[in-house]
C-alpha positions as CSV (number, residue, x, y, z in Angstrom):
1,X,-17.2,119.6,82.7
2,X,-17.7,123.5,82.0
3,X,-15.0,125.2,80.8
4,X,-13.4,127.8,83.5
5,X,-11.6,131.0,82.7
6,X,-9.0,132.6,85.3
7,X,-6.8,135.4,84.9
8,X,-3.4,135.7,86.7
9,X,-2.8,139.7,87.4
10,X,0.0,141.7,88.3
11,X,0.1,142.9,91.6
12,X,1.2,146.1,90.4
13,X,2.5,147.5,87.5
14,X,2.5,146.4,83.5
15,X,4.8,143.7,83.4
16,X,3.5,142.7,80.0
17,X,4.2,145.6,78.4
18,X,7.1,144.1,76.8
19,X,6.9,142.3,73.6
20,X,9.1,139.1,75.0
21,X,7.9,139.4,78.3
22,X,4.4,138.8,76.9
23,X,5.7,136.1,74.2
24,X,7.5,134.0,77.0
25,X,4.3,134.2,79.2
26,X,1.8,133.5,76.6
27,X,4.5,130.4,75.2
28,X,4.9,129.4,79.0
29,X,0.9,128.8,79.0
30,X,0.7,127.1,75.9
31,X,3.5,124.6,77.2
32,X,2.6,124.0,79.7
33,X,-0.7,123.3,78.7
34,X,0.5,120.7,76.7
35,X,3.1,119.0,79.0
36,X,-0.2,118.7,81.5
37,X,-2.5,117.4,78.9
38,X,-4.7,120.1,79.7
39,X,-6.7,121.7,77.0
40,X,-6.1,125.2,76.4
41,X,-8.9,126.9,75.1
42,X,-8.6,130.6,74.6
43,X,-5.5,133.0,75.8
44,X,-6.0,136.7,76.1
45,X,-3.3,139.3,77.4
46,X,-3.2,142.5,78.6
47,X,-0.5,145.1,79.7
48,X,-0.8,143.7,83.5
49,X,-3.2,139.9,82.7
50,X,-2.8,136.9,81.3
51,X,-6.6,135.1,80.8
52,X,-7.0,131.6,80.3
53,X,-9.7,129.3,79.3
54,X,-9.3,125.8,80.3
55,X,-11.0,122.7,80.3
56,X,-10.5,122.2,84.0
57,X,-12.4,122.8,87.1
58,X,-11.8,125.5,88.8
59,X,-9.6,124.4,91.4
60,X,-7.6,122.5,88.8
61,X,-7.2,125.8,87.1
62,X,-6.4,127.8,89.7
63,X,-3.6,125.3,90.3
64,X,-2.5,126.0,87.0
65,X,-2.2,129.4,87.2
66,X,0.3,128.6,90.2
67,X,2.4,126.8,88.5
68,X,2.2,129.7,85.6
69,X,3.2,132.2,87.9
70,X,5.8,129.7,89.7
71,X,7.7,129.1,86.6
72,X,7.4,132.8,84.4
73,X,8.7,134.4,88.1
74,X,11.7,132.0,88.3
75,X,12.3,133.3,84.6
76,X,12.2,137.0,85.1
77,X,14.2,136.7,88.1
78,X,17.0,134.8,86.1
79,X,16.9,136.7,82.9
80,X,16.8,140.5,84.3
81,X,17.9,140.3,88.0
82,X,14.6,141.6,89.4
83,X,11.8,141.0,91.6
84,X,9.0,138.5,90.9
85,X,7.0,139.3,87.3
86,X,3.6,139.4,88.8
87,X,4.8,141.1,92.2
88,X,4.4,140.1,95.9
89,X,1.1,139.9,97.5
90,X,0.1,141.0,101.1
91,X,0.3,138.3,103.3
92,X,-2.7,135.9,103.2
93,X,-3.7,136.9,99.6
94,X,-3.1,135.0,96.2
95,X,-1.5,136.6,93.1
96,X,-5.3,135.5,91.1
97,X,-7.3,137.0,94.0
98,X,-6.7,140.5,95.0
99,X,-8.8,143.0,93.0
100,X,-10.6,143.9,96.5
101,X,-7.1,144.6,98.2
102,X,-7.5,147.7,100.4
């Protein structure tokens, strides 16, 4: 099996921009990476991404990034009292699958 690299984006905004936002995100990854068994093979961020190679298919990874955005919301929303980390998509539309929103 290929490698597959996904990236889970913001729906708007930089949520990464801060220091432990960004540490907790890339740490979530890595765990639970490891608590799946799933090898992770490279991790990039940016202000408003996280990227993640994994040797999974792609619908195994895309899972994955579901359950990355699942858990880093549920810990944003505890720790500051605000609305989901990566934002609220449109109805119909996934969090790793809107860069041709109109």
């Amino acid at each position: 099996m290929e490698p597959c690299t996904v990236r889970l984006r913001a729906v708007s905004g930089t949520p990464l921009d801060e220091l432990v936002v960004r540490e907790m995100v890339e740490a979530a990854a890595h765990a639970l990476a490891e608590r799946e068994g799933v090898a992770l093979l490279e991790l990039s961020t940016s202000n408003d991404s996280i990227t993640l190679t994994l040797a999974l298919d792609r619908l195994a990874a895309l899972g994955f990034l579901a359950e990355l955005r699942r858990h880093t919301n549920a810990w944003y929303e505890a720790k500051y009292r605000d609305g989901p980390l990566w934002g609220t998509p449109p109805p119909g539309k996934e969090a790793w699958d809107h860069e041709g929103w109109e």
